[in-house]
C-alpha positions as CSV (number, residue, x, y, z in Angstrom):
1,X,41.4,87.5,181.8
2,X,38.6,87.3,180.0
3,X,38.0,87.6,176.2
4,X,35.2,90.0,177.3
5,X,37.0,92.0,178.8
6,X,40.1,92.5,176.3
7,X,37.8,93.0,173.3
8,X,36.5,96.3,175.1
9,X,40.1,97.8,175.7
10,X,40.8,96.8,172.0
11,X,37.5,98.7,171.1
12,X,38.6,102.1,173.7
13,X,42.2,102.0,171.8
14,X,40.2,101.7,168.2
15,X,38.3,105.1,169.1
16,X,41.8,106.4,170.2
17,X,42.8,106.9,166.8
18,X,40.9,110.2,166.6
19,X,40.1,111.9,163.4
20,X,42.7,109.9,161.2
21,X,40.2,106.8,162.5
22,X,37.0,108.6,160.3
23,X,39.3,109.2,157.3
24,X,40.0,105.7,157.2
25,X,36.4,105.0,158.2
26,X,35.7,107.0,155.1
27,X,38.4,105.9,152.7
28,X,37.3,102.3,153.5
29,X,33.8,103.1,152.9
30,X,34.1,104.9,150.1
31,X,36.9,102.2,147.9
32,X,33.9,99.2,148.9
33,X,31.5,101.6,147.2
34,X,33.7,102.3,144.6
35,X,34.8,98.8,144.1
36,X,31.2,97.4,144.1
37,X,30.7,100.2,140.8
38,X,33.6,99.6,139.1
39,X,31.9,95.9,137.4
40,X,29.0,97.1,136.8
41,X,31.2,100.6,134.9
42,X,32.7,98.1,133.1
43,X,29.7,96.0,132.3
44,X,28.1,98.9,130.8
45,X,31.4,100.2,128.6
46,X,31.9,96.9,127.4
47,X,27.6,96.7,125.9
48,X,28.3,100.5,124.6
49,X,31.7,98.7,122.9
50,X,29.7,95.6,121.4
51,X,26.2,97.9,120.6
52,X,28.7,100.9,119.5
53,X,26.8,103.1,122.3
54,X,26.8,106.6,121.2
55,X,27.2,107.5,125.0
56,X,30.4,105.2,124.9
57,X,32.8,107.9,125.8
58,X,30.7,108.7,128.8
59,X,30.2,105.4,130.0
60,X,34.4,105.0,129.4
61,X,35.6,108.0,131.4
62,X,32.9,106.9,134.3
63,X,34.8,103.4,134.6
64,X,38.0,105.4,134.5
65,X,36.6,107.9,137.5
66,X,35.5,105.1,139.5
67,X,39.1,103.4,139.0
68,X,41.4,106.4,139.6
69,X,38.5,107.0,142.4
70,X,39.7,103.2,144.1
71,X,43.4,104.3,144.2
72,X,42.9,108.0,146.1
73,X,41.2,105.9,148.5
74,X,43.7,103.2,149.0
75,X,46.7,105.7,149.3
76,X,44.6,108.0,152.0
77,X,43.6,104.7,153.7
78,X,47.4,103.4,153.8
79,X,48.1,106.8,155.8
80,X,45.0,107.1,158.0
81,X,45.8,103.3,158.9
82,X,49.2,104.4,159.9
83,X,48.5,107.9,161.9
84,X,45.3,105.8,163.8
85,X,47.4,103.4,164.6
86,X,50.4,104.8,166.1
87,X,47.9,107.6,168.2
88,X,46.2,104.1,169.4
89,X,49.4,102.6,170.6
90,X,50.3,106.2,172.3
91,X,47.2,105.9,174.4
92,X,48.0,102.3,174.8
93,X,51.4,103.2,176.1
94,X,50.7,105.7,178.0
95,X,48.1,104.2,179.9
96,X,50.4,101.2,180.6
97,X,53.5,103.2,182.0
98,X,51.0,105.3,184.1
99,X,49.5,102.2,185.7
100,X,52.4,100.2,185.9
101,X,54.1,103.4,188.1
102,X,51.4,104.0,190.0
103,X,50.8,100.5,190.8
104,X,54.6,100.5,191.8
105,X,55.7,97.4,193.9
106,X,52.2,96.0,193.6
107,X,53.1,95.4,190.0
108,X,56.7,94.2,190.5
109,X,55.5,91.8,192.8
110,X,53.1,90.0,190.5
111,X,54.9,90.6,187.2
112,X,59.2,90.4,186.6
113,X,60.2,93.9,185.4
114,X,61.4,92.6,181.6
115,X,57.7,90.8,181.5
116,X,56.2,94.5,182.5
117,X,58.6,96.1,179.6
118,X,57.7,93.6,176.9
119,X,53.6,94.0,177.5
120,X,54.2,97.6,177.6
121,X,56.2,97.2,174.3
122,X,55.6,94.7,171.9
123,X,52.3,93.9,173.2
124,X,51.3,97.4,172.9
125,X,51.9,97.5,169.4
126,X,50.3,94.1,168.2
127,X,47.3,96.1,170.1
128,X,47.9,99.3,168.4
129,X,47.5,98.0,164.4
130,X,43.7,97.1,165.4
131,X,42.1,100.4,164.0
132,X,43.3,99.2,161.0
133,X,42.9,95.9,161.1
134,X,38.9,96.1,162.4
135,X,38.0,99.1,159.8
136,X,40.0,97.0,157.1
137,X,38.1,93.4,158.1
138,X,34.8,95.0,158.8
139,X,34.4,97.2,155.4
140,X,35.1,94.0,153.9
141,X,31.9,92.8,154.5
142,X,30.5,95.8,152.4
143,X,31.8,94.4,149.0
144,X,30.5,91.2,149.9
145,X,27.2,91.8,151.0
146,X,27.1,94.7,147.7
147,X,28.3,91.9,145.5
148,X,25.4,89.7,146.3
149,X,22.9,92.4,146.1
150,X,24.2,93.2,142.9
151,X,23.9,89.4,141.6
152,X,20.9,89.1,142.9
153,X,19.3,92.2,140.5
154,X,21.6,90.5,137.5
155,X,20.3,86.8,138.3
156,X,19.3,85.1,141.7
157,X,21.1,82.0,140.6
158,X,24.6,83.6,140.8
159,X,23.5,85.1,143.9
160,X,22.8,82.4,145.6
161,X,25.9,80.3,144.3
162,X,27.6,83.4,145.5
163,X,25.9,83.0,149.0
164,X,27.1,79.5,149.4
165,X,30.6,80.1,148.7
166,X,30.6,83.4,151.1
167,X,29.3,80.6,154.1
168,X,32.4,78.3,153.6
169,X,34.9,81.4,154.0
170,X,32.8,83.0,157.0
171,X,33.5,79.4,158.4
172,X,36.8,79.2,157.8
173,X,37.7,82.6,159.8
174,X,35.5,82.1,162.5
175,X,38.0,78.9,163.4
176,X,40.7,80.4,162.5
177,X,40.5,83.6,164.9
178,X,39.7,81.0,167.8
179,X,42.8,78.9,167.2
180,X,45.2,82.1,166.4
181,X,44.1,84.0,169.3
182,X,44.9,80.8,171.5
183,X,48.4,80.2,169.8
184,X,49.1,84.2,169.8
185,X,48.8,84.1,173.7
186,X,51.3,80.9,174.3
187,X,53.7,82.7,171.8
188,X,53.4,86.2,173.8
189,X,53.9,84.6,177.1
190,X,56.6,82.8,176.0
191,X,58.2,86.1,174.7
192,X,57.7,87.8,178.2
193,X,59.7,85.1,180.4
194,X,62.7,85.3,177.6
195,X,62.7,88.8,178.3
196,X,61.7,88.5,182.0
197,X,64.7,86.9,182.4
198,X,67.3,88.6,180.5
199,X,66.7,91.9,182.6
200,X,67.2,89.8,185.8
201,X,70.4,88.2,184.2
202,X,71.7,91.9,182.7
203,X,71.0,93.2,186.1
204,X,73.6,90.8,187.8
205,X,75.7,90.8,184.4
206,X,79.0,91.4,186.4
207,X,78.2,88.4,188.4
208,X,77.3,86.2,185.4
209,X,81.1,87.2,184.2
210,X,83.2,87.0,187.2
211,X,81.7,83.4,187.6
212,X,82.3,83.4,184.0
213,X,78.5,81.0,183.6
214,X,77.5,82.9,180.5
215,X,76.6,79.8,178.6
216,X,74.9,78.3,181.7
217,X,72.7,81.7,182.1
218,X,72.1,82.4,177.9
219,X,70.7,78.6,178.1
220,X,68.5,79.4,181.0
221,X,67.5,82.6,179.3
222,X,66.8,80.9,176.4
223,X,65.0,78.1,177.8
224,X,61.3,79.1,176.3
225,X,62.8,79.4,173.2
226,X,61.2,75.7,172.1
227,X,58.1,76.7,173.4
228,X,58.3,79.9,171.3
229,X,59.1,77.9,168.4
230,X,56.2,75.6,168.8
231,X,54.1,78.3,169.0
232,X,55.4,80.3,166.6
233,X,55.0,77.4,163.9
234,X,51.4,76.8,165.5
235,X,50.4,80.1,164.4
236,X,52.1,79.5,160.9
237,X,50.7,76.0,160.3
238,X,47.3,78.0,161.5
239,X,47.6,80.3,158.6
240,X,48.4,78.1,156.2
241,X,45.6,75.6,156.6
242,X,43.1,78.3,156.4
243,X,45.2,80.0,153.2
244,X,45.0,76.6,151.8
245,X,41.5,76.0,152.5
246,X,40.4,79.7,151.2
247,X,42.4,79.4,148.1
248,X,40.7,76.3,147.1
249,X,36.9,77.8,148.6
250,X,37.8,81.1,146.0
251,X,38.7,79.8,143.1
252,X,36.2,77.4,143.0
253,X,33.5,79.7,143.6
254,X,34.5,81.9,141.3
255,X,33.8,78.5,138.5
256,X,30.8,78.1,140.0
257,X,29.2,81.3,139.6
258,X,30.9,81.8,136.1
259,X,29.6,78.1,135.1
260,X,26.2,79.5,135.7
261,X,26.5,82.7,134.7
262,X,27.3,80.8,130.9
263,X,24.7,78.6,131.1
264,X,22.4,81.4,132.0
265,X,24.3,83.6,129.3
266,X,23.5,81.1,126.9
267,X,19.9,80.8,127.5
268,X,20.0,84.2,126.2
269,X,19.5,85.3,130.1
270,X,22.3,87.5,130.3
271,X,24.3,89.6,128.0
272,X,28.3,89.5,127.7
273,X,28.8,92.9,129.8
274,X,26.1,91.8,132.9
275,X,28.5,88.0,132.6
276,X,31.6,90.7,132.8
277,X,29.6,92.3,135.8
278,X,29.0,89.2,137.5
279,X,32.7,87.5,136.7
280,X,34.1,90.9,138.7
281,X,31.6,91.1,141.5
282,X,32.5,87.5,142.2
283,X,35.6,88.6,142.9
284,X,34.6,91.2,145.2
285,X,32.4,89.0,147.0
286,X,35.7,86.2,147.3
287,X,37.5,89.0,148.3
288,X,36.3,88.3,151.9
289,X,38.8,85.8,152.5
290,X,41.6,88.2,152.5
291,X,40.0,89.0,155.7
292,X,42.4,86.0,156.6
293,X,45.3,88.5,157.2
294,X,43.4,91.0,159.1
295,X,41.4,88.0,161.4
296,X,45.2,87.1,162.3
297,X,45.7,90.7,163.3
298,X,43.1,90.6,165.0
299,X,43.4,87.9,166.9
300,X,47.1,88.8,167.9
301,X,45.9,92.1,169.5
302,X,43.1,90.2,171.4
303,X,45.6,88.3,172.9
304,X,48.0,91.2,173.2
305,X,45.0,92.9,174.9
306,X,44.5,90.4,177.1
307,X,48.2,90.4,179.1
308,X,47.3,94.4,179.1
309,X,44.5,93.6,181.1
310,X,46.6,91.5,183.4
311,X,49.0,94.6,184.1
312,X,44.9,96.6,184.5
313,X,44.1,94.1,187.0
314,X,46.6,95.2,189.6
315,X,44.9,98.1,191.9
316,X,47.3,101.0,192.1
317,X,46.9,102.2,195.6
318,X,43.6,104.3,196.6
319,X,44.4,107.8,198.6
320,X,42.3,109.4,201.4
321,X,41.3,112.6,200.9
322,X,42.4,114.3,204.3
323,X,45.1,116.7,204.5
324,X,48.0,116.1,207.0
325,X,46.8,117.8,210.4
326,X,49.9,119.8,212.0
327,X,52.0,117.7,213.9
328,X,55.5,116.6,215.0
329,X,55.3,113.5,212.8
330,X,54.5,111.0,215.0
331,X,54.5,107.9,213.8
332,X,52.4,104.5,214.9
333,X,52.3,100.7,214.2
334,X,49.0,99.0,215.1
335,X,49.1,95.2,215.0
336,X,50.7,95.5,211.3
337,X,50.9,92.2,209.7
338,X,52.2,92.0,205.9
339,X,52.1,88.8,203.9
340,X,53.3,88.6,200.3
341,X,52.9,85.4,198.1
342,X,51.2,83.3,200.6
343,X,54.6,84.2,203.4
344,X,53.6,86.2,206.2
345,X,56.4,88.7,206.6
346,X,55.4,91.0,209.4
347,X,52.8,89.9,212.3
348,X,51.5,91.8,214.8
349,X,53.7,94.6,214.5
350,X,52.9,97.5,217.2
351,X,55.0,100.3,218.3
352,X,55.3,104.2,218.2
353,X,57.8,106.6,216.9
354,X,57.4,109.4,218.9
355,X,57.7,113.2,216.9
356,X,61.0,114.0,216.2
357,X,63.1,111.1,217.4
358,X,65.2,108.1,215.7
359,X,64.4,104.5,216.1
360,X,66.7,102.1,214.8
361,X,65.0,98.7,213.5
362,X,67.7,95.6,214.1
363,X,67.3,92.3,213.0
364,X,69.3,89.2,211.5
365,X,68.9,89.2,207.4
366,X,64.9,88.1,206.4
367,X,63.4,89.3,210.0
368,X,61.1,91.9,208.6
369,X,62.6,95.1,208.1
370,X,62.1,95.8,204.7
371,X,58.7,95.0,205.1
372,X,58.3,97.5,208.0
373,X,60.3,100.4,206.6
374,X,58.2,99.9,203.1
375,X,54.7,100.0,205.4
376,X,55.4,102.6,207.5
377,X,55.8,105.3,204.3
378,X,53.1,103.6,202.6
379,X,55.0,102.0,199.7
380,X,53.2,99.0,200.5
381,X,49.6,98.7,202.3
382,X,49.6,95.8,205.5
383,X,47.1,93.0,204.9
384,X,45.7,93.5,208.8
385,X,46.6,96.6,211.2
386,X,47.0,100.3,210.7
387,X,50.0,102.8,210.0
388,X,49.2,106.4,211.5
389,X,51.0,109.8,210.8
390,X,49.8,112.2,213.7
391,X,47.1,110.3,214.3
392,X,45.4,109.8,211.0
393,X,45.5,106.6,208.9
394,X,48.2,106.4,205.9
395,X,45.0,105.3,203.8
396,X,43.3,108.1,204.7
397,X,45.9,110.8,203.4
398,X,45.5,112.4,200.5
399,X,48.4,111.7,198.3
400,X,50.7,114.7,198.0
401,X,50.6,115.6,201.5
402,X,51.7,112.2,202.7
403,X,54.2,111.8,200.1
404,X,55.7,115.4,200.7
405,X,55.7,114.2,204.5
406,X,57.6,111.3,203.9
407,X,61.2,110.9,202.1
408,X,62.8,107.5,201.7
409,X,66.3,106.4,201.0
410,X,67.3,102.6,200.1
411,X,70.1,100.6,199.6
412,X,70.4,100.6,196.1
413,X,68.9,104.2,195.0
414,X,67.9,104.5,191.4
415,X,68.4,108.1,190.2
416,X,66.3,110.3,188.1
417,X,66.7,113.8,186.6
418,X,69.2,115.2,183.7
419,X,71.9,116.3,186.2
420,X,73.0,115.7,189.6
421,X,71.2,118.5,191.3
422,X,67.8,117.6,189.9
423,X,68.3,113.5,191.2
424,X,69.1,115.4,194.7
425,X,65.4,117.8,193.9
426,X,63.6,115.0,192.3
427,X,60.1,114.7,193.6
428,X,60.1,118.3,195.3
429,X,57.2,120.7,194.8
430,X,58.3,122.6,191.1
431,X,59.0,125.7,192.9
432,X,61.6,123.8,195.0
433,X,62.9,121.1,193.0
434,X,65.6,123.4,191.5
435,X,66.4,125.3,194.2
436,X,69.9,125.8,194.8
437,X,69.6,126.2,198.6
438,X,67.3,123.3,199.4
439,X,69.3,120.9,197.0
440,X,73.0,122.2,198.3
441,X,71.8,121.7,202.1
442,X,70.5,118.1,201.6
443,X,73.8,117.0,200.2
444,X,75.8,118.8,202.9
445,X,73.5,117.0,205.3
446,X,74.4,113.3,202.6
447,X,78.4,114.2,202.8
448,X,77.4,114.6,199.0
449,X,78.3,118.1,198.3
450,X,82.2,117.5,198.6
451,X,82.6,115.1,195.6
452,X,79.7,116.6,193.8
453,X,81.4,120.1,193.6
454,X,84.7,118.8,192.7
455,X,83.1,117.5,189.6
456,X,83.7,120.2,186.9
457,X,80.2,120.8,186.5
458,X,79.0,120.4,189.7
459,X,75.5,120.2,190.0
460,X,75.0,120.3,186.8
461,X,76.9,117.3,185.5
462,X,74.5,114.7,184.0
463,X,73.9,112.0,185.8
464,X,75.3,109.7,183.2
465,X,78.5,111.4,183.2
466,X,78.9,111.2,187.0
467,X,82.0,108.8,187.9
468,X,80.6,107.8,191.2
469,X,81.1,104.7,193.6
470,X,78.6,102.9,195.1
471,X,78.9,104.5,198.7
472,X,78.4,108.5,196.7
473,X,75.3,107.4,194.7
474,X,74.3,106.3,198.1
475,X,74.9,109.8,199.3
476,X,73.0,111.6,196.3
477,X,69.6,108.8,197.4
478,X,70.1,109.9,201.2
479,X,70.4,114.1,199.7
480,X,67.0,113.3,197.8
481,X,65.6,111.5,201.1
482,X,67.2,114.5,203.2
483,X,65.2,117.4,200.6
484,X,61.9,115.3,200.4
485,X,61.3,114.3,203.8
486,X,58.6,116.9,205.3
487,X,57.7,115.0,208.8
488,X,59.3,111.9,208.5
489,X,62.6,110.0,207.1
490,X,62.9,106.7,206.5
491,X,66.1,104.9,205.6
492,X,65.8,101.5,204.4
493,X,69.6,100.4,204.7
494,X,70.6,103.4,203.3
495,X,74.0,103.8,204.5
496,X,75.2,100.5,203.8
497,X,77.8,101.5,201.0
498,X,78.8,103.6,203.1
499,X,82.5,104.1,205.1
500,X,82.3,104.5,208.8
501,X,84.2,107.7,208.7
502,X,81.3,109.0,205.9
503,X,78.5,107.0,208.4
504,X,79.4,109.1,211.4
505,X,79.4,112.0,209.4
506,X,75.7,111.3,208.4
507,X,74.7,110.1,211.5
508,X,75.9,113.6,213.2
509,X,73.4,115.2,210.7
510,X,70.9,113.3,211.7
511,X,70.7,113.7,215.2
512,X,72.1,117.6,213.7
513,X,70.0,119.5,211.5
514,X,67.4,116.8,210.5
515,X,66.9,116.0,214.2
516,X,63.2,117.7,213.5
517,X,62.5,115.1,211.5
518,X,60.8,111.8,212.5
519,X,63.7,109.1,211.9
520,X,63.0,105.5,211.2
521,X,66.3,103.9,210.4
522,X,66.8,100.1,209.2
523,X,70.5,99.6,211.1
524,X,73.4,97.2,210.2
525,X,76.2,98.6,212.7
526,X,76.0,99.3,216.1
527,X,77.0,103.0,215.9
528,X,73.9,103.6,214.1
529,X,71.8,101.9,216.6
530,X,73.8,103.1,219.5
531,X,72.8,107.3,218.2
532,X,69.0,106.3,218.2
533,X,66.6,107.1,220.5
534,X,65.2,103.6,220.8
535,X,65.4,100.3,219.3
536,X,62.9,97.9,217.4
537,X,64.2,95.1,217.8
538,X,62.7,92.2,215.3
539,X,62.9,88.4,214.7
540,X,61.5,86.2,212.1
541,X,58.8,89.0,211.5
542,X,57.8,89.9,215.0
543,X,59.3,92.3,218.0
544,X,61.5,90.8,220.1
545,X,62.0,93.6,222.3
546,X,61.9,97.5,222.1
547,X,64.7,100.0,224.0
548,X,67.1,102.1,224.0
549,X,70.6,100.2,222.7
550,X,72.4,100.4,225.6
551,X,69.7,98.4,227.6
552,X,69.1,96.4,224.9
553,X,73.2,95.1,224.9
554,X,72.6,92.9,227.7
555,X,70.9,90.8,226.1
556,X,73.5,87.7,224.2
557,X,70.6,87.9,221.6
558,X,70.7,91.1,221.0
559,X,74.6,91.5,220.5
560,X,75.0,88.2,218.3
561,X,72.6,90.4,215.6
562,X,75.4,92.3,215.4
563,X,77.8,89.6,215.7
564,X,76.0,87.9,212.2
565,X,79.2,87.9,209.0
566,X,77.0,90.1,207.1
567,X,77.2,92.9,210.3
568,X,81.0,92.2,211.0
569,X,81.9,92.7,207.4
570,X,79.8,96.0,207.5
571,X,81.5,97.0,211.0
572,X,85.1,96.1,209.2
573,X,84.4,98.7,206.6
């Protein structure tokens, strides 16, 4: 991702910071011009000292205005800083989880879920202080360039000592925000695979236990750590050689200018206050190179920017804008091929679902049927071929009327909502998504209501409280599946955790009161193949053979599918 690139999202998140950004626009702006008076204040109050000015209270109070002037400013800048930044890192954030979800697999498949949380996290937040960091760094410049104005009308010698010195420190940052951005990337990345790879190991955490390899997995966790480190002490050797080389550029321009401002003093071409001036504008001016903190800053959001614009970079998936004509939901495969990472997974898929029927899709473990279940719903687009939904292309619908036509149940359903009955209504229409009927009839048809009513709550026991097995969160993903599906119901080994008893039960509700719906059912037993109305039948990402089960049996091929450890385990249950 380029530089480029990164610098203008870090520029869009700057103007994010809304009106907190002017008043630390302003507050910046006016401490520099405060700060570039306050010498010359003092210059003039210390001549009305030495002279005994009769306007010496005057110029006094002045120098005290402009001081107490410097603090107001600081104190409002210290709060503007923080307000612009966090309303920076909201639209950062925002943007980022909106992306990231409407990408959906597309993102999972290029970036590891803890990677994805730590961009939309950490990195967001390195990216977020840049409104203060860029007003901060930039009105630095104003001292600087006033202090060699200023110099300039009290002597062009100090001026252009001044002008010298200011070189060697623009030098100085200028390499140091190229190496730090560099470093600050190979430390970020390094951050995202630790964390990339605790979620994976947290997600299999009973596993980890029961084959009690929790050293083995916190050392493969761990293992960027030494590349961390190394970056990590990159970055701080980075900083330290260019603190070092602006502490020894500072001081020994301040000598400089102050050498000549004596010897120009002494040829009676200055007087003491206008050597005071110049001694405290040299300062300012050497004040640039604690731009050094802020150029770090700086360069850590660039590089922060730049993994956003990675998680940018993946297209969420464009919608038609045609409605969904009326129809039975009929629903057709043309020559679908899917490839993923350089494997083809599906190729040449073509077959129709007539309006209101079930086909079962069989296959041994890694033949495809994932891949076709996740295509035929749209949650993935095929790289050749065409899905349509009574006759009009999947990429043509508009996206609420194809996702309202099309309800999905998987294997391992992740539920959303407060309680119980809003995870059954997630994703329904807001005038349906709490109603009581729809809801309690989709978990009738999901052998879900039972359990869920004997809860003391029922449907409105939070989610978190629910004591539920694998087989009844099941149930509550097929309810939601049951309630969303308009046309069409796709079941992507959704039944799996389920007993054969509870199975048949199902089953009878499909073929019952959803038997309007279009079914398209990814089958692991033979009763669930035997109740459709046809089989797919695929093999190492292509159709074998298509029919009904019982013609199907014949075939030795066919039954040993069934026949596979994973299938007679499933049966057994």
């Amino acid at each position: 991702m380029s530089s480029r690139t990164a610098d203008l999202l870090i520029a869009r998140a700057v103007r994010r910071g809304g009106p907190w950004l002017a008043v630390l626009t302003v507050t910046a702006l006016a401490g520099a011009a405060a700060d570039l008076l306050v010498p010359a204040a003092l210059g003039r109050a210390l001549d009305a000292v030495v002279r005994a000015s009769p306007d010496l209270p005057e110029t006094v109070a002045a120098a005290a205005l402009l001081a107490g002037l410097v603090v107001v400013c600081d104190a409002l800048g210290v709060l503007a800083a923080g307000v612009s930044g966090a309303r920076a890192a909201r639209w950062l954030r925002t943007r980022v989880v909106t992306h990231t979800l409407s990408a959906g697999t597309g993102m999972t498949r290029h970036l590891a879920p803890g990677e994805i949380v730590t961009r939309a996290g950490v990195n967001v937040e390195e990216a977020g202080r840049t409104p203060e960091a860029v007003v901060t760094a930039a009105t630095l410049v104003i001292p600087s360039a006033g202090s060699v104005v200023a110099l300039a009308l009290i002597d062009p010698w100090l001026a252009v000592t001044l002008v010298a010195g200011l070189l060697l420190i623009v030098a100085v940052l200028r390499a140091f925000m190229r190496k730090t951005t560099a470093a600050s990337g190979g430390y970020q990345e390094a951050q995202g695979q630790i964390a990339g790879m605790l979620v994976g190991a947290l997600a299999g955490a009973r596993t980890i236990s029961a084959a009690g390899t929790e050293d083995r997995e916190a050392a493969r966790v761990l293992a960027p750590l030494p590349r961390l480190r190394a970056h990590g002490l990159a970055l701080w050797r980075l900083q330290a050689r260019a603190g070092v080389q602006a502490a020894v550029v500072v001081p020994l321009l301040e000598i400089a200018v102050l050498a000549v401002g004596g010897l120009r003093l002494s040829a009676g071409g200055l007087t003491v206050g206008e050597l005071l001036a110049a001694a405290r504008y040299v300062v300012l001016g050497a004040g640039l190179g604690s731009a050094l903190g802020y150029a770090a800053r700086i360069a850590r959001a660039r590089s922060a920017a730049q993994r956003l614009e990675q998680l940018f970079a993946v297209p969420p998936p464009a919608y038609g804008s045609r409605p969904l004509p009326p129809g039975p939901g009929t629903l057709e495969l043309r020559d679908v091929t899917v490839r993923a990472d350089g494997v083809q997974l599906l190729s040449g898929i073509s077959f129709v679902v007539p309006g209101g029927t079930c086909t079962a899709v069989v296959g041994r473990s890694g033949s495809g049927k994932s891949s076709l279940a996740a295509v035929a719903g749209r949650l993935a687009d095929p790289e050749r071929g065409v899905v349509l939904l009574d006759g009009v292309p999947l990429r043509e619908l508009a996206r609420e009327p194809l996702r309202r036509a099309v309800g999905y149940a998987f294997e391992r359903p992740a539920l959303f909502g407060r309680t119980l009955g809003e995870a059954v209504g997630f994703g329904l229409p807001a005038h349906d998504e709490n109603d009581e009927n729809t809801v309690r009839a989709a978990a009738v048809a999901a052998c879900a209501d039972p359990f869920v009513r004997r809860l003391p709550l029922g449907y409105a026991t939070p989610v978190e409280d629910a004591p539920m097995s694998g087989g009844e969160i099941q149930r509550i993903g097929l309810a939601r599946a049951f309630a969303q599906a308009g046309r069409v119901l796709i079941l992507d080994d959704a039944m799996s955790s389920l007993d054969t008893v509870t199975e048949r039960q199902v089953g009878r509700a499909l073929t019952g009161s959803l038997a309007d719906r279009t079914r398209l059912v990814v089958a692991h037993r033979v009763t669930t193949a035997a109740q459709a109305d046809q089989v797919v039948w695929l093999e190492d990402g292509r159709v074998r053979a298509i029919g009904t089960h019982e013609r199907l049996w014949a075939d030795p091929g066919y039954r040993a599918v069934f026949q596979a450890p994973v299938f007679q385990e499933q049966e057994a249950s």
